[in-house]
N, C-alpha and C positions, 0 to 999 in steps of 0.2 A: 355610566361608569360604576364599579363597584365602590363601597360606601366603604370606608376604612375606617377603626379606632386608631386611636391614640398608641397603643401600646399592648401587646397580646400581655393578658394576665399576669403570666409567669414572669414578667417582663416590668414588672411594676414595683419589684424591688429599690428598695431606696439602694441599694448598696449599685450604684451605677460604675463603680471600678469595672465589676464583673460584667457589664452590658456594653462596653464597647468595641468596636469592629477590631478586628485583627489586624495586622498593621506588617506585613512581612518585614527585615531590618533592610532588604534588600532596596525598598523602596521609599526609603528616607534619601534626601536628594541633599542633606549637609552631611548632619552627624547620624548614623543608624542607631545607635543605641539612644540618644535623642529621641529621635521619632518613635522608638517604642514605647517610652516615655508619657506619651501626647497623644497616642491612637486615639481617634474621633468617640465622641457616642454615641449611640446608636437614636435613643430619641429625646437631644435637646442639641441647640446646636452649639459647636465646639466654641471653645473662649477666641480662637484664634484663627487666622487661614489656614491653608495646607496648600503647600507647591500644587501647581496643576497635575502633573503628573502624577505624583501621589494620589489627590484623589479622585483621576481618572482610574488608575490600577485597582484600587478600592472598589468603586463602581465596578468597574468592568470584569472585577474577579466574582463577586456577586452572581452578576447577571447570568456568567457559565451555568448556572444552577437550575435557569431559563428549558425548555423542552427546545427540541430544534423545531422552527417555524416551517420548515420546509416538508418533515413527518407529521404535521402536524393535521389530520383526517378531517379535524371536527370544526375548524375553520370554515366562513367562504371567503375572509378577506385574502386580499391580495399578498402574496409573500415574496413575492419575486420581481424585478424593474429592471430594465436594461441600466449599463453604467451611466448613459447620458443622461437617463430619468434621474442620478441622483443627484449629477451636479444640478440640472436645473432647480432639482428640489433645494439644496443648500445656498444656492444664487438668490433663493426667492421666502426663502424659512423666514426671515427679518421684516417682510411685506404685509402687510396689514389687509387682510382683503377688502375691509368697511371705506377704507379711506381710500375712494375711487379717484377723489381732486388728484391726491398723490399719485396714486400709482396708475392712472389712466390706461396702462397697455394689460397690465391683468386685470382690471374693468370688463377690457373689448374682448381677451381669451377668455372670460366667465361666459360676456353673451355669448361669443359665439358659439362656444360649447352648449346654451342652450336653442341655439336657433339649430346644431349640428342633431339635437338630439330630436328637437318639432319635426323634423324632416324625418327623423328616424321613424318615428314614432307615429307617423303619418298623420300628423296633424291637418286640418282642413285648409289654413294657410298658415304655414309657418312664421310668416311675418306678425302676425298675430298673435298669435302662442307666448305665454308669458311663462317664467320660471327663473327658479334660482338654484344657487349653490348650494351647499347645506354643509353639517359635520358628517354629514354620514345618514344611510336611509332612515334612522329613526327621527331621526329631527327632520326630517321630508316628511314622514309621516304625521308628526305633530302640526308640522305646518299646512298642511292636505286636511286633516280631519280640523282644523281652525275654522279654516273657509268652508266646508262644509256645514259648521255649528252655526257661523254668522249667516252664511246663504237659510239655514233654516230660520233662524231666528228673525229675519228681515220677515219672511214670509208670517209668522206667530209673534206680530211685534204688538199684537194687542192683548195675548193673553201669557205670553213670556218675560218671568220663570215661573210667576204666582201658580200657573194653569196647569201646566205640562213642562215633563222633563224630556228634553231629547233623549232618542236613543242610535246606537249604531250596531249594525249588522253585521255579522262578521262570521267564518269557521273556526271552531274551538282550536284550530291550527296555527292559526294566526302568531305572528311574534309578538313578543312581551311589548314591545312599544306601544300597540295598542290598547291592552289594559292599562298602562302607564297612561295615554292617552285619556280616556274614557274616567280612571282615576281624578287625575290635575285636573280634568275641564267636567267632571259632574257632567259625563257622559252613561245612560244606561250601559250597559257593554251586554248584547246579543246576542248568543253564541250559539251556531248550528251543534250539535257535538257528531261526534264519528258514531259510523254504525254499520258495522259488520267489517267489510274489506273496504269500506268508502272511508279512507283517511284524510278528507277537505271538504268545505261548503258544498251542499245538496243545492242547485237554484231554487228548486219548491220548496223546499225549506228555507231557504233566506227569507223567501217572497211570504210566508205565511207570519215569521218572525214582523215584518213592517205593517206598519199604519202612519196616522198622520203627524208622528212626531218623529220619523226616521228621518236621518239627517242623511244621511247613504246608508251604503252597503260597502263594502270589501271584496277586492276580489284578490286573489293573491296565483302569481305568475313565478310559482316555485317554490312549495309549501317546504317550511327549515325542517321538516319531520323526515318526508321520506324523498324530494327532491320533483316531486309531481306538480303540474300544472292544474290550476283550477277552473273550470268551463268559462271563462269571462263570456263570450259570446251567448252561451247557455244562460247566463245570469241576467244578461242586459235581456235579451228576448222573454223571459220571466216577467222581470219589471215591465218590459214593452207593456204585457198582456195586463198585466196590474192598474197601470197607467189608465189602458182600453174599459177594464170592467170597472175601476173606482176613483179613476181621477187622482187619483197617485203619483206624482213626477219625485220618486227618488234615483238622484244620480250614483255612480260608480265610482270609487276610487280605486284604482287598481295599484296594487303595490305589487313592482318588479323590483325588489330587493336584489331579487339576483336574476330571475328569468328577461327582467326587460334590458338586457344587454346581452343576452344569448336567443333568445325568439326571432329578432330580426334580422340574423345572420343564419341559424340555422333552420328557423319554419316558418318563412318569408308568407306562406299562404294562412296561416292561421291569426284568426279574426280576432285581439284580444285590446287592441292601440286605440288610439282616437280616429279609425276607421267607425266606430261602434259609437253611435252619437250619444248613448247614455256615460260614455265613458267622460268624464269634468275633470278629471285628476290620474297624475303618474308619477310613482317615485321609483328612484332606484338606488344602486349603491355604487357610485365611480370605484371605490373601493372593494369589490366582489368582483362580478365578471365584468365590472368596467377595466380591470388590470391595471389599478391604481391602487397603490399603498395608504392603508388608512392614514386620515379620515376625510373623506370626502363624499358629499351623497346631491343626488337632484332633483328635484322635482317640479312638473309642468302642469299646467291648466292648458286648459285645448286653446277659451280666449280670454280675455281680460273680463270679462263678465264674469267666467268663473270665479276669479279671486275678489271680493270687496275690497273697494278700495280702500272701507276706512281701517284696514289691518295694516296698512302699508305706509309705513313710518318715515319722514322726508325731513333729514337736519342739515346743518349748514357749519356745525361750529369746526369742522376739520376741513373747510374750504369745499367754497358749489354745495350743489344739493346733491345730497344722495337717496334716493326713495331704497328702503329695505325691506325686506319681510325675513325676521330670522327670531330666535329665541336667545341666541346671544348677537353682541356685536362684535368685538374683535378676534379675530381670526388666523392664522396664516396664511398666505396664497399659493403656497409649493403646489399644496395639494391639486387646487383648480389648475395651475401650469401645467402639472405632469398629466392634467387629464386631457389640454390641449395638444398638447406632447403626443400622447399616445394615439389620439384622435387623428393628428397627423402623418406620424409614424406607421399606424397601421392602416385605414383605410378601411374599406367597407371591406374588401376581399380579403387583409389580412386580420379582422376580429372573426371573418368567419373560419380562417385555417386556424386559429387559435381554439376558437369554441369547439370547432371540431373535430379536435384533436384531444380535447379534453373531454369531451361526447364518448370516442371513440375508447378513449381510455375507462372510462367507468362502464362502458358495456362489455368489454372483454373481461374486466375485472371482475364483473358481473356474474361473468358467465362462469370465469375460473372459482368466485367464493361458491355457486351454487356445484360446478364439479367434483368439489369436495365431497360432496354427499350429508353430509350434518345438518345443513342451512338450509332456510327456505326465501328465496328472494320475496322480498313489498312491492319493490321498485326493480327498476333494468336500467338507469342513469341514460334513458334514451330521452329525457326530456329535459331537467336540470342537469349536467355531469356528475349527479350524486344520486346512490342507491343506499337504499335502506333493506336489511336483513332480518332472521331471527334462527335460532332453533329450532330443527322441524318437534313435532312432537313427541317421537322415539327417542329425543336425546334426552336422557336423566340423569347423566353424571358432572354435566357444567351446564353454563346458562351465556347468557352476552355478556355480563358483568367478569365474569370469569374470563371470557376472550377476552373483553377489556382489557382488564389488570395485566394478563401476562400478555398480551401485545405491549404495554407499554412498557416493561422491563426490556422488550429489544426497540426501544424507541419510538415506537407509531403511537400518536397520538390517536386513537377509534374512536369514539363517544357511545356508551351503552346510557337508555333512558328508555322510563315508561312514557306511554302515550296518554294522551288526556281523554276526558268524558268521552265517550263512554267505553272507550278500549284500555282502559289501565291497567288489564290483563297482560295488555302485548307488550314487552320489554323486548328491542332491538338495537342493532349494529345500525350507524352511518357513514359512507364515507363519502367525501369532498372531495371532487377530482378537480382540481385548479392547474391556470398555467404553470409548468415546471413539476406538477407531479407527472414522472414521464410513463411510457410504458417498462421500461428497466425497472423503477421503484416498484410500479406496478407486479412486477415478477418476484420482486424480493419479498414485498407484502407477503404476498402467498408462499414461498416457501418458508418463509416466518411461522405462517398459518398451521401450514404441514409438520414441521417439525413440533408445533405445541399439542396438536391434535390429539397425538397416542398420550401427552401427559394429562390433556384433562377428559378425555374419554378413562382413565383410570382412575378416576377421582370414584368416591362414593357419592356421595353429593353435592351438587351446586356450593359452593365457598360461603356465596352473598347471601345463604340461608341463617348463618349464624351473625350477618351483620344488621343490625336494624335499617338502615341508610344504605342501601347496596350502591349505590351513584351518587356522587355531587355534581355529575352533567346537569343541567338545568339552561332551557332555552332561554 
C-alpha cells in the first residue's frame, strides 16, 4: 500500500481555521449555520461527533474527485460484481477470516476454493495440494518465495547465513513484490534484463544466472508490462538439463497474478501448471481475472512437502487450533466468499466466456489502435486481454506520455511508462481489458483516439520533453 505523511507541506500551517473541510449549510442536520460553525479538520480529529450523514456527505463529496474505476485501463483488479456479490460481501465484511472456530462455514468456502483451484491447476492429486488465501497476489508471493528460502536453507543448514547468501531468479519484468521480497528477506534478487524485442525471462539466461544457492526461479504467466506469457515449460526443461549436467534441483515458482485464471479457460493445452514436476508453487490474484473485487489472492504448493512445516503457525487462544501461514492475522472473509461465490456462479465454461470475451476485446482493440497508422503494437492482448503499444518511429510531434495526458482529460485512464534494463529507450501505451470493459467502450476509446490525433500530430514537439518526470506510472 502506498506509504502516507502526515500532512502535505502546505498544509502544516498552524493556522488550522483555514485547513478544514468544507461543510455545505445544506448538510447540517440541526442548525445549518451551526454546522458551518464546526466543519471538521482536515488532519486532527474533530473535538466532537458529527451526524452520520453529515459525515457520509463529506466523504462521499471527496471521493467524486476519484477517476471512474470502470475507465480505468491501467488496472488488472476487478471493478465490476454482480449485485449478489455485494450483498454477500456486506453479510460477511464483519467476519474475521483467522478465527476459523468462529466462523467454521467461510473456513470450508477458503478450502474449498483451494481444493477448486488444485484441480484447476492440475495438481498431481488435489487432495494433497496445500494453499491458502492471501490479501492479494503480493502476499502470495511473499509467502511462495518464504518456502522457497526455508526449503533452501534446510538443504545449506551447515553453512547458512555465515557461508552463502541465497539468491532468486527472476525477469527484470517481474512485479515490484518481488524486489520487496528479496528486500525484507536478504534475498540476492537475479534479474534476467530485456534484450531487443524479448520483453520477459530468456530460460538460458535464468539457467546461467543459478548455482548452489538459488532458492528458485520465477516464472511469470502474464508479464504487468506488456501482457505476455513467459515460457514456464521452456524454463523447467532448462533446469531439467541443469539438474542432468550439475546436480542442481532448483524449483519453479510460477506467478499467475493474473494469467493463472485465464490460461485454464482459454489455452487448456499449454504446459505452464503443476503438470511440470519442477513447478513447487502457484500464486494468483482472486482479484484480477479471478473477477473478485480487491483484496484477495491465493496461492498453492503442488504438496505439503513443498511448504515446511515449521512456517506454519497453530494457536488456540480464539477457540480449536487454527494452523496459518499468512504475514498478517486478521482479515475480512467477504473477500474469500465472493470468490466461492463466483466459483459457483460461473463454472468452468462461464470463466471461460468471460475470459474470452475480454481476449476478444483487447484484440480487436488491438487491431483498431494499430489501424490508426501512428502506433506500433508490442503485444496483440491474444494471451493476457492486455496489449502494450508505442509510437512508430516517424512520429516526432507527440510521444505516449502525450496520449497519456490528453486521453485522461476525456476520462481513460492509459498508463505511459519506460521499460526497465535494458530497453529504457522504449516508452509505451498499456491497456487492461477486464470484465465490463465492453466492446462499445472499446469503440469509444478509439474515437477518443481519433479525434486527439490531428491535435497532437500538430504539436512541434513531444510536451514530456520539457518535463523532467514525464510519468508517475510506476509498476
Amino acid at each position: 500500500m502506498p506509504l502516507h505523511r502526515g500532512a502535505h507541506p502546505e498544509q502544516d500551517e498552524p493556522s488550522d481555521e483555514r485547513r478544514r473541510l468544507a461543510l455545505n449549510p445544506f448538510y447540517g442536520e440541526a442548525d445549518p449555520t451551526a454546522a458551518m460553525h464546526t466543519a471538521p479538520p482536515r488532519h486532527r480529529l474533530p473535538d466532537g461527533p458529527l451526524p452520520p450523514l453529515t459525515a457520509y456527505r463529506l466523504v462521499h463529496d471527496e471521493l467524486m474527485l476519484d477517476g471512474n474505476s470502470r475507465l480505468n485501463l491501467a488496472t488488472f483488479v476487478t471493478t465490476w460484481m454482480e449485485p449478489q456479490a455485494d450483498v454477500l460481501m456486506s453479510e460477511c465484511r464483519d467476519k474475521n477470516m483467522i478465527d476459523k472456530d468462529e466462523y467454521p462455514r467461510t473456513a470450508e468456502l477458503e478450502r474449498r476454493c483451494v481444493a477448486m483451484l488444485a484441480d484447476l491447476w492440475n495438481a498431481p492429486d488435489p487432495q494433497t495440494a496445500v494453499g491458502c488465501s492471501t490479501t492479494g497476489s503480493s502476499e502470495a508471493c511473499m509467502l511462495a518465495g518464504m518456502a522457497l528460502k526455508r526449503r533452501w536453507t534446510r538443504r545449506n543448514a551447515d553453512r547458512y547465513p555465515a557461508k552463502a547468501k541465497p539468491n532468486l531468479v527472476m525477469g527484470v519484468n517481474v512485479q515490484v513484490c518481488w524486489e520487496k521480497f528479496c528486500d525484507f528477506w536478504e534475498v540476492e534478487a537475479r534479474q534476467v534484463p530485456m534484450e531487443g524485442d524479448r520483453f520477459h525471462l530468456d530460460p538460458r539466461a535464468a539457467v546461467e544466472l543459478c548455482d548452489e544457492n538459488t532458492i528458485g526461479v520465477i516464472g511469470v504467466l502474464g508479464s504487468t508490462f506488456d501482457g505476455s506469457y513467459e515460457p514456464i515449460a521452456e524454463l523447467c526443461a532448462a533446469l531439467d538439463d541443469l539438474q542432468e549436467r550439475t546436480g542442481l534441483d532448483v524449483p519453479v515458482h510460477v506467478d499467475g497474478a493474473s494469467g493463472a485464471m485465464v490460461a485454464p479457460f482459454l489455452d487448456p493445452d499449454l504446459e505452464w501448471d503443476f503438470r511440470l514436476p519442477r513447478v513447487a508453487s502457484i500464486n494468483t490474484s482472486g482479484h484480477k481475472y479471478g473477477l473478485v473485487y480487491p483484496g484477495v489472492g491465493w496461492v498453492l504448493w503442488r504438496a505439503a512437502a513443498a511448504l515446511p512445516e515449521e512456517l506454519v503457525f497453530r494457536v488456540n487462544y480464539l477457540g480449536g487450533e487454527m494452523p496459518t501461514f499468512a504475514l498478517n492475522f486478521s482479515r475480512p472473509g467477504a473477500q474469500v466468499v465472493a470468490q466461492y461465490y463466483t466459483f459457483l456462479r460461473l463454472g468452468h465454461e462461464g470463466y471461460r466466456a468471460v475470459q474470452q470475451a475480454s481476449r476478444d476485446v483487447a484484440c480487436g482493440l488491438a487491431r483498431a489502435v494499430e489501424g490508426l497508422g501512428d502506433f506500433r503494437l508490442l503485444t496483440r492482448g491474444d494471451q493476457l486481454p492486455v496489449f502494450a503499444f508505442t509510437t512508430k518511429d516517424d512520429v516526432h510531434a507527440y510521444d505516449v506520455f502525450d496520449v497519456s495526458r490528453r486521453l485522461r482529460e476525456r476520462g481513460w485512464l492509459v498508463p505511459a511508462y519506460t521499460f526497465p534494463a535494458d530497453r529504457q529507450d522504449l516508452s509505451v501505451l498499456r491497456v487492461v481489458c477486464r470484465n465490463g470493459f465492453s466492446s462499445d467502450l472499446a469503440e469509444l476509446l478509439i474515437e477518443d483516439l481519433k479525434l486527439l490525433l490531428p491535435e497532437l500530430r500538430s504539436q512541434r514537439h513531444p510536451l514530456s520533453q520539457d518535463r523532467p518526470v514525464p510519468t508517475a506510472f510506476h509498476h
